[in-house]
Structure formats: C-alpha cells, structure tokens
N, C-alpha and C positions, 0 to 999 in steps of 0.2 A: 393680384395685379389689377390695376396699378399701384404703385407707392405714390406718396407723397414724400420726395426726398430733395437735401439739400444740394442742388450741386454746383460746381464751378463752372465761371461763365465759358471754360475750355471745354464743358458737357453741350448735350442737347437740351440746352436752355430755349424757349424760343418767347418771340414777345409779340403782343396784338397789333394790326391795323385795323383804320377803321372797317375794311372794307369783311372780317371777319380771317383774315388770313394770318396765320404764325408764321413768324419770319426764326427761324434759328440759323445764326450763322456757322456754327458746324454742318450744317445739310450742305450751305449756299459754298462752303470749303472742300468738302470729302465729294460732291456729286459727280464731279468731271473725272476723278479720279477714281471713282468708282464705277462708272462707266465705260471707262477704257477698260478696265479690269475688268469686268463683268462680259465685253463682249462677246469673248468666246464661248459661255454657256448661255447668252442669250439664245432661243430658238427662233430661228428667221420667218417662222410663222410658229401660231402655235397660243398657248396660253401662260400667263407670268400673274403668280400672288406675292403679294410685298405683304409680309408680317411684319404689324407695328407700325404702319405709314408715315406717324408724325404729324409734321405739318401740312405734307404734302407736295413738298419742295422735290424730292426725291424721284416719287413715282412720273410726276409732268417732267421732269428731265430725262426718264427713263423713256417715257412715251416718244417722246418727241426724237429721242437718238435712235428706238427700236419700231419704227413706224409701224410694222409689220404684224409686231407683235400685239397680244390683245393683256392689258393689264386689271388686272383687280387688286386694288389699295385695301388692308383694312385695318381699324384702330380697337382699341377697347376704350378708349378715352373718345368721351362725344364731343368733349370742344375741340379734339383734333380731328375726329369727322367733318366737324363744321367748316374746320380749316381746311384739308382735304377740297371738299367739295368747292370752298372759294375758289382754289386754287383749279378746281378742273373746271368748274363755269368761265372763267377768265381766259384758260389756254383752251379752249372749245375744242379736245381734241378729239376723234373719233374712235380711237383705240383704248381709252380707258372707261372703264365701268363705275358706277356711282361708287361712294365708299361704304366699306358692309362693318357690322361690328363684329367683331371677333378677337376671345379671348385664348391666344394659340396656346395658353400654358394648361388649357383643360382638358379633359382626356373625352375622344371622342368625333373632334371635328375632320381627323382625318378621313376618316371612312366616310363623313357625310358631306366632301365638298368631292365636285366632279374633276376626276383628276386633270392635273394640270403637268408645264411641260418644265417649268422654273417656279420654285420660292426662295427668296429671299428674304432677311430681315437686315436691318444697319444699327450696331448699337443698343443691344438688349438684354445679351443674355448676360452681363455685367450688373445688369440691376434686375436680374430674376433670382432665385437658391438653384440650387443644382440639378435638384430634382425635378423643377418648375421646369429647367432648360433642358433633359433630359427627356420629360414630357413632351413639348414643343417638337423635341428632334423627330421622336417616334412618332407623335402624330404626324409632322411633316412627312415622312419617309412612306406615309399607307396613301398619301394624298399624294405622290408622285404616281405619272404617266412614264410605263415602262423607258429606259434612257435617260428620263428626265433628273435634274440638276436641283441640287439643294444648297444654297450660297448663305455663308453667315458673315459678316463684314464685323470689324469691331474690336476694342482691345480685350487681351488676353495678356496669360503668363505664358514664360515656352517653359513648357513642362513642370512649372510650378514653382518660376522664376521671374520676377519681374525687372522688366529690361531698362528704367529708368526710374528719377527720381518722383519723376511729374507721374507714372504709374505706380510707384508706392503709396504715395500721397493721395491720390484718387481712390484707390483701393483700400486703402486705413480709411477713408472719410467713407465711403458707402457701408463698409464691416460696424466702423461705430454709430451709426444710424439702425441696422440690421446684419447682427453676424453669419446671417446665409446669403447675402449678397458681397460683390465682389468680383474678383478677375477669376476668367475659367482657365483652366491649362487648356491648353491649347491642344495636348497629344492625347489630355479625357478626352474632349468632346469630339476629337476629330474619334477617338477609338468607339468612343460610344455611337457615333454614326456607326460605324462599320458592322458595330453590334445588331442594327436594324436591317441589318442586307443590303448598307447603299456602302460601293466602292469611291473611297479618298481619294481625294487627289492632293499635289504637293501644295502646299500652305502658300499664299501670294503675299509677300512685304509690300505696305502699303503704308502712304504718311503717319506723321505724328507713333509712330510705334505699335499702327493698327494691323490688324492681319485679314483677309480673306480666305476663308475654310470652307471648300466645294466637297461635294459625293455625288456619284451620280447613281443612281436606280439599275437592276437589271433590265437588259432589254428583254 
C-alpha cells in the first residue's frame, strides 16, 4: 500500500489546486452524512485517528462538528499529507494535530501509538487484500482505549453479495487490476473484529449502497 489503481470518477478520485489541497468530490458528498452517522461514537472529549486521511476534507469536517474532540489525521501517501496539512493550515483549527505517516496495514503500529478513544477509516478496505484489512483491524483493536469505538465507513458485499449493478462493476474493475482486492463481506469483517475482542454493533445503511461497521473495545 498504496496502489496505483484505475478508478471511477464515482471513487475517491481527488484533483489539485494551487494552493496544494485535493479536492475529491466523494469526500465533499459522503462527509455530512457520515457525520451524522458517526455522532453517536464520537467521544465528547477524548482522542480520534482517522486511518487513510485522504485529502483532508474529512477530518476538518470532523474537527469542526466534534470541537471537543482532539483528532489525529494520517496518510501513507505524502502528497495527501501535503493535502492534509493545506487543508488544516487554512481551517486553523485547534483540535487537530499535524498529519503523521502511517501505514495501518503493517503489523505493529498498534501497540506503539498511545491509545485512543475512536478510529476511523472511509473507503479502504475495498482497495486493500484481506489479509492487509484483517491486519489494520487487529492492529486497530490493541490501539483502542478501553470502550473505545472502531468505525469502518465504505462499500462492501452483505455477506458475499453484491447489492447493485454499479457495485459489481466497481468490484470486477479493482479484481482485474489485482485479484486480492475488491468488496469485503460485510459479516467477515464485522466477524473478524469480534475475533480481536472488540463487540459489533448493527451495520448503519448509508448512501450510494455504503455501510458503516462499528465494535467497541472492553471496558
């Protein structure tokens, strides 16, 4: 990770301004609504990592709805660092933290970030293998603060089903690029959390045929 992959302008495409900022209109589409969605495992104080940042569109919207909260953005791609960071010099907000590199699919970074109260990622584990995204979940789940919330936004299969056409087509075009990427089921990954010691919660329907998949940590 990263790939270099083709994909539809209905993906997280994003494109430059001058000022160094990626504009991707799926962020600037899914963020209110994932917002709302999100609120309930926001922590009303507390700490929030956003796995895979992007552009940067995301987390300053996040900042700015959850004032409270203290966020940490991180990318493994540095021109979306770059982006990132335009984006948080611009909204000068005081809740989020510079952007750090990190690549959540390696084994290890769990244990070595200080735990936190929310992770979140939007849009990833579709263009990770499985066992990349498996990796990510377990190291997320050691980097949870006991209670704390693990949020994965993004399309899936239910159960190893794809729910439209525009989801078959997506998902044949990422497999014939690379046959370990693709749509995850939806009831692996939520089962494969559960596997790590963190409790599921019920799946949230969300636009365009997306899903949000929560667990929360023991207290």
């Amino acid at each position: 990770m990263p790939r270099r992959l083709n994909l539809p302008d209905s993906a997280s495409v994003a494109t430059p301004d001058s000022d160094g900022k990626l504009f991707a209109p799926s962020a600037a589409r899914n963020v209110e609504p994932l917002a709302k969605a999100l609120a309930p495992f926001v922590p009303p104080s507390g700490r929030a990592l956003e796995i895979a940042s992007g552009t940067g569109q995301h987390v300053v919207a996040y900042a700015q709805a959850f004032p409270d909260t203290h966020w940490q953005p991180t990318e493994i791609d540095t021109n979306r660092i770059t982006s990132i960071a335009a984006y948080l010099s611009e909204a000068a907000l005081p809740n989020v933290q510079a952007p750090i590199l990190l690549d959540a699919t390696s084994r290890g970074w769990g244990t070595q970030t200080a735990p936190v109260d929310l992770i979140l990622l939007s849009n990833l584990l579709h263009l990770v293998s499985q066992s990349e995204a498996e990796v990510l979940i377990s190291e997320a789940a050691q980097a949870l603060a006991p209670g704390g919330c693990l949020a994965i936004y993004g399309p899936f299969s239910r159960d190893g089903v794809l729910v439209s056409d525009g989801d078959v087509q997506f998902d044949a075009s990422l497999r014939a690029q690379d046959p370990e990427l693709g749509y995850k089921s939806d009831s692996s990954i939520q089962n494969f959390g559960a596997s790590c010691g963190l409790t599921q919660n019920e799946p949230i329907e969300m636009p365009a045929n997306n899903l949000l998949l929560t667990w929360h940590a023991p207290t």
